[in-house]
N, C-alpha and C positions, 0 to 999 in steps of 0.2 A: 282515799279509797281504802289504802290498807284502815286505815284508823276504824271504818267504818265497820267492815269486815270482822276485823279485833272487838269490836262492838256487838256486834251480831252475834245470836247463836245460830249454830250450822247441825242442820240434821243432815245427814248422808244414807244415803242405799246405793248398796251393793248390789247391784243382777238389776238390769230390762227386759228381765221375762217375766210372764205373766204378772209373778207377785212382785216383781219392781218396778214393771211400769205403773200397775195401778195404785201402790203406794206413795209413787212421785205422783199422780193424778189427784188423789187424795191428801195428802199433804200440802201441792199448789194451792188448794183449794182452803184448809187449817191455816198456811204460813200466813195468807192474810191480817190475820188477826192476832199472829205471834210473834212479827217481827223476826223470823227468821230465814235464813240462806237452806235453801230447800236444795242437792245436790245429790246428782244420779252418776255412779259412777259405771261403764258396761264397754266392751270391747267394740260394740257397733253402733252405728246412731240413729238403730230403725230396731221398734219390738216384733218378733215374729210370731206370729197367729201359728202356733204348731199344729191346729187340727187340720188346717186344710194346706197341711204339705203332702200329703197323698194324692192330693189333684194338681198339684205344680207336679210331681212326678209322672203322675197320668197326661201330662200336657194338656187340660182341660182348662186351669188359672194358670195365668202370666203371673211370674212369680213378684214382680213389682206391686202385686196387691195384696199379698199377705206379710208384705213388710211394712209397716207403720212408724214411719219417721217419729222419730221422739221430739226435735227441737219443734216440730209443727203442731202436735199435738201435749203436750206440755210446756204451756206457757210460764211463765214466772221460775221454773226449774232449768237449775244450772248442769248440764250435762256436760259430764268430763268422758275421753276416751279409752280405756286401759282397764286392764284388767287388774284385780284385787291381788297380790301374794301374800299377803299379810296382816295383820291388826297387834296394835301395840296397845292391850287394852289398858295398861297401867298408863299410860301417855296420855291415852284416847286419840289415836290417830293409825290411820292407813297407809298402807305400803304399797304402790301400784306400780304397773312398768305401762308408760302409754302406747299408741298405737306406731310411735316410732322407735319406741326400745327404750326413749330413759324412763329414770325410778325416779320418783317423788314422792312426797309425804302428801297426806292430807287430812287435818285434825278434825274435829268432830263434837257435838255435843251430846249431839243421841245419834246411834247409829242403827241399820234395819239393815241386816240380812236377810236377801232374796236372792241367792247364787242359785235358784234350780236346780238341776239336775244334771248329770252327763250320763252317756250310755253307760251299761253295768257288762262287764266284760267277764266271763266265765275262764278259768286255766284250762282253755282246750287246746289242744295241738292246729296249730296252724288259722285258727281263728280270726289274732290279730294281724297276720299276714293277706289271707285272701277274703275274708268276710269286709262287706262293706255296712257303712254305719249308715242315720239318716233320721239327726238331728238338727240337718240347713239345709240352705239355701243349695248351696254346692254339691250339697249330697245327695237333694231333690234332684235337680238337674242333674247330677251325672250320670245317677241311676235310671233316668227319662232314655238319654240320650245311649245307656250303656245295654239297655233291653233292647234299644232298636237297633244299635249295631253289634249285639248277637244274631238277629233276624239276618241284617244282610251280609253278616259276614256264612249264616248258615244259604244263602243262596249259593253263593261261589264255592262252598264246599262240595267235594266230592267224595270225604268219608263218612258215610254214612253214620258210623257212632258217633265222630265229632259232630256232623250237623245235629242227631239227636238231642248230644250233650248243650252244644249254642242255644238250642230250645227247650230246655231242662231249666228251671228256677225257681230256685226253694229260698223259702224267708222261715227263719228261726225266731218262734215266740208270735203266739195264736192272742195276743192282748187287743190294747186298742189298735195301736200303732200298725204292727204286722199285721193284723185282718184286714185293713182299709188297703194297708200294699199292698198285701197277697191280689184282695179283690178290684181294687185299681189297676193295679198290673198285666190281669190278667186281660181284662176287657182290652188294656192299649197294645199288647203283643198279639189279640185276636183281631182284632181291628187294623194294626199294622202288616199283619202275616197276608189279609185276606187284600191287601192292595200288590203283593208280591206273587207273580203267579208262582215262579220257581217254588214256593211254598206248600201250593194249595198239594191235598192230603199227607204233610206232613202235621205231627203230631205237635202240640205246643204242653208242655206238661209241668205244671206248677204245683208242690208241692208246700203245707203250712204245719210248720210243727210245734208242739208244746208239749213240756213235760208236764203238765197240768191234763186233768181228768176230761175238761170238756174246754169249746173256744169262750175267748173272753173271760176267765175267770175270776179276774177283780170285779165284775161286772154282775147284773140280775143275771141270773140263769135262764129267766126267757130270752134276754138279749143275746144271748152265748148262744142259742141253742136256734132264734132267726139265725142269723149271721155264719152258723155254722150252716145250715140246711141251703143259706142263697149262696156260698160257694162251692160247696161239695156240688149241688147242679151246674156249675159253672165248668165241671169240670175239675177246680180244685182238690187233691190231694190232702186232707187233712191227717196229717199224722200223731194224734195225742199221746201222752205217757212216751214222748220217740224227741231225739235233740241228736246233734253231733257229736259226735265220737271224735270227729276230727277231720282236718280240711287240710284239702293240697290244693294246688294249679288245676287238676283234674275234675275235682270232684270233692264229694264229701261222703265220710263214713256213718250210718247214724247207730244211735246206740242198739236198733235189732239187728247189725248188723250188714245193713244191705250197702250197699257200695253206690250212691246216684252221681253217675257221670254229670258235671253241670260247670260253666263257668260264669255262673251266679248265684253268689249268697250272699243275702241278705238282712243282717244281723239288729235283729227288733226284739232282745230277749227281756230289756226291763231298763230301768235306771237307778242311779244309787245318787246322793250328794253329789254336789261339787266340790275339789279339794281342798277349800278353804275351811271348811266345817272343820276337817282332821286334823288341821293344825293350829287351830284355837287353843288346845290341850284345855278344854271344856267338858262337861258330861253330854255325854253323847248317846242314843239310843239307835238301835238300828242304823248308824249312821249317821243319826240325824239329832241336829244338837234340840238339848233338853230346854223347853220352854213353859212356863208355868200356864195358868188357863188364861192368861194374859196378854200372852205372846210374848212376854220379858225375858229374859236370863234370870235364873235364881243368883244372887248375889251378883249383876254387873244391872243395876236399876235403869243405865243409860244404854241397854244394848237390848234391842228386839231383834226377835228374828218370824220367818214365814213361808210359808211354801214348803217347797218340797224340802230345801234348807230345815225347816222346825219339826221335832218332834211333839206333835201340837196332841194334846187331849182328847179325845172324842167323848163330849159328854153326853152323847146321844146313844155310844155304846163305851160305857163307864170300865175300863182298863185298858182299850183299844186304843190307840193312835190314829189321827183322821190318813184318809188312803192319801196318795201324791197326785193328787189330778188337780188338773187347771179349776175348775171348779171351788176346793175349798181354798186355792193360793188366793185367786183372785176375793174370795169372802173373807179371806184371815186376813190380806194385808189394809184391807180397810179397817178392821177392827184394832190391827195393829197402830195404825197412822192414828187413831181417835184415841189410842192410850199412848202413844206416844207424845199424841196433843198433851194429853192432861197431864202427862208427866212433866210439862212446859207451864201447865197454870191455865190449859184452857179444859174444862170440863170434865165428866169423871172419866174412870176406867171402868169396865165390863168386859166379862169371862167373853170366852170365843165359842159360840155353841151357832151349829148349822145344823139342816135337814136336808138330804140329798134332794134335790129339783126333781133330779133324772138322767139321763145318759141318750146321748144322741152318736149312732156309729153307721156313717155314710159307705153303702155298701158296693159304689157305682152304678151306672147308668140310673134305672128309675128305683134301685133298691135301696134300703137303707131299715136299720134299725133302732126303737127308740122307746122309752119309757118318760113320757113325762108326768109329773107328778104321781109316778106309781103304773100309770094305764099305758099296758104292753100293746107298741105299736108295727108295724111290720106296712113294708111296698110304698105307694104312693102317700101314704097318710105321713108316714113318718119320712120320707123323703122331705114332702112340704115340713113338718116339724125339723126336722135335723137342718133344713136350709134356712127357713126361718130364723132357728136361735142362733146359726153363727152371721146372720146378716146382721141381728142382734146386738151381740158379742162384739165383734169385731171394731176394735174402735174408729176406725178408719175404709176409704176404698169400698165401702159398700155398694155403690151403682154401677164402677166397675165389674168389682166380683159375681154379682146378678146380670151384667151381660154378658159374662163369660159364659155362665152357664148357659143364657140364653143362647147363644151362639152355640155351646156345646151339641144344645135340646138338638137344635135345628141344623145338624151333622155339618158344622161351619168352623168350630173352632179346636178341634181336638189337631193335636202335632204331632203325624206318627213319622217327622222325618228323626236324622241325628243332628242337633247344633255343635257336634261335637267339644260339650263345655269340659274345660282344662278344671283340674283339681288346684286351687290357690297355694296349694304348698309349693315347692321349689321339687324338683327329680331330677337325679342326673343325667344327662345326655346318653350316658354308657347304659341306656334303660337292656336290658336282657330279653325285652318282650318284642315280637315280631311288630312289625312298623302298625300297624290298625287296631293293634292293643295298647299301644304306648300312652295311652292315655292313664293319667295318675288317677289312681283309684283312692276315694277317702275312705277313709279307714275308720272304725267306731273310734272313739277315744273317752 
């Protein structure tokens, strides 16, 4: 076995998100015919569908369906568990800690960075204390379960400003991410309010901010400008050119100054790399380490990278950088894996050049907004287009995920109780917070 091994070339990936699992999918597919050890290295052994984690928070999808086991759906690819610290590029080999704490090595012949993204955290005051993040599983769910026990815990109150505040919740950062929460959010706390009589004409008041000119700004401006018009009727608060100033246990300050009582916030302001980029001591762009049109490393010929990971060329707009959306990872790391190939002796290389599809942004209930190939969509048209392309997309659980919805349609499946889920980190017993808050809150990171 070792001799074998010793024999083999081994290509390895970094990250099972979007652009590492479809590179190990892609590459299973190339290692056929290159004889080599194809090897996924990621902290979990399921890739997560991030777009439809606003509906596991809306408890619409059961979160077992937007995770897609990797050992079932890549065959022939060897999945290790642990997280990346390190790269030894003169060695060619990885530094990992697994999912029980030890460290080991693991060499390499070509390697593909695909570490995504983590949230982008701003030096605000009190931010990373009470702001909650909502990039998992855990985060989904907690936050499910943490709207709905502000609702009942605003029943049994009897101060009027605190019940207020219980019902007060603002998400920072009008992008993809925060507009699908803002507007999922709001539907499950309207929906759960109106099953609590103690509720009925109290106020439910949700507020969505960005320091950006209008909603969705990475995005077409028709799309910013539906999505903004189907929450602002909802009810929602959209506050533009407006962010926090700073966050206590209370409340939060925003920067016109107003003071909103609330204990929830919501923190969806952007994302930046993953730490392993910044310590390559690599050239690095915005962050994001510097790839040729090739998706290579300029002088490391045995090292690609992709995703949100690569600072990748936009040759469709010539000095740009392609934007960080699942969209070009999942396009880049295929192109990467076929130059990767040939950098092995099967077939050539070719630049990385895309053309945006479109943008699909699910707005709940029967809303949604969407451009595909260009043609500005809005309501039931694009509802079916937006559900359409991640039934598409989603490599896995699709009959499932279509009878959730189904379920949803036909007012059966939506969860407006609390499963009161625990936060997976460790807190200490000596928690400070009254017993129905004690619940550990995940934090961005």
């Amino acid at each position: 076995m070792a001799g074998e091994q010793a024999r083999r070339r081994r290509v390895v990936i970094v990250g099972g998100g979007f652009a590492g699992f479809h590179a190990a999918r892609a590459l299973s597919r190339l290692a056929k015919g290159l004889d080599v050890e194809v090897v996924l290295i990621n902290p979990t052994d399921y890739f997560l569908y991030l777009p439809l984690l606003p509906e596991v928070a809306a408890g619409i999808l059961d979160p077992r369906w937007v995770s897609v086991p990797l050992a079932a759906t890549l065959p022939g690819v060897r999945l290790v568990l642990g997280t990346v610290e390190g790269v030894d590029l003169d060695h060619q080999r990885v530094g990992l800690v697994d999912s029980e704490g030890n460290r080991r090595m693991v060499g390499y012949d070509r390697l593909l960075l695909a570490t995504g993204s983590v949230n982008r955290l701003l030096p605000i005051p009190g931010v990373a204390e009470h702001a909650h993040g909502f990039r998992s599983i855990a985060e989904a769910l907690w936050l499910r379960d943490h709207l709905v026990r502000q609702l009942e815990l605003a029943v049994s109150c009897d101060d009027p400003e605190e019940r207020a505040a219980r019902c007060t919740f603002v998400v920072v950062g009008a992008g993809y991410t925060g507009t699908e929460v803002a507007a999922h959010g709001q539907l499950l706390t309207r929906a759960a309010a109106s099953q609590r009589p103690g509720l009925h004409g109290q106020r439910l008041r949700w507020l969505l901010l960005d320091l950006a000119s209008r909603v969705l700004p990475e995005l077409d401006p028709r799309l910013g400008a539906t999505a903004g018009r189907v929450v602002r009727r909802r009810g929602v608060e959209v506050r533009l050119q407006t962010t926090v100033q700073a966050a206590t246990a209370e409340g939060v300050r925003l920067s016109d100054g107003e003071f909103v009582p609330t204990r929830s916030l919501v923190w969806c302001v952007g994302v930046r790399p993953g730490p392993l980029v910044a310590s390559l001591d690599l050239p690095t762009e915005g962050g994001r380490l510097v790839v040729d049109q090739d998706l290579a490393v300029p002088g490391h010929p045995e090292l690609f990278a992709a995703g949100d990971a690569a600072a990748v060329p936009d040759r469709t707009r010539p000095g740009r950088l392609t934007p960080m959306t699942a969209q070009h990872a999942q396009r880049q790391v295929r192109r990467a894996a076929a130059n990767l190939a040939a950098s092995l002796g099967h077939g050539r290389r070719h630049p990385y050049r895309h053309h945006d599809l479109g943008f699909v942004v699910d707005l709940g209930g029967a809303k949604a907004a969407a451009n595909p190939l260009g043609v500005p969509l809005s309501g039931l048209a694009a509802k079916a287009v937006t559900r359409g392309y991640h039934l598409a997309v989603i490599p896995a659980n699709r009959a499932r995920v279509a009878a959730d919805w189904l379920l949803d349609a036909c007012c059966l499946g939506r969860r407006s109780s609390s499963a009161w889920s625990a936060d997976p980190r460790p807190r200490s017993a000596a928690s400070p917070e009254p017993a129905a808050e004690r619940q550990a809150k995940p934090r961005p990171r």
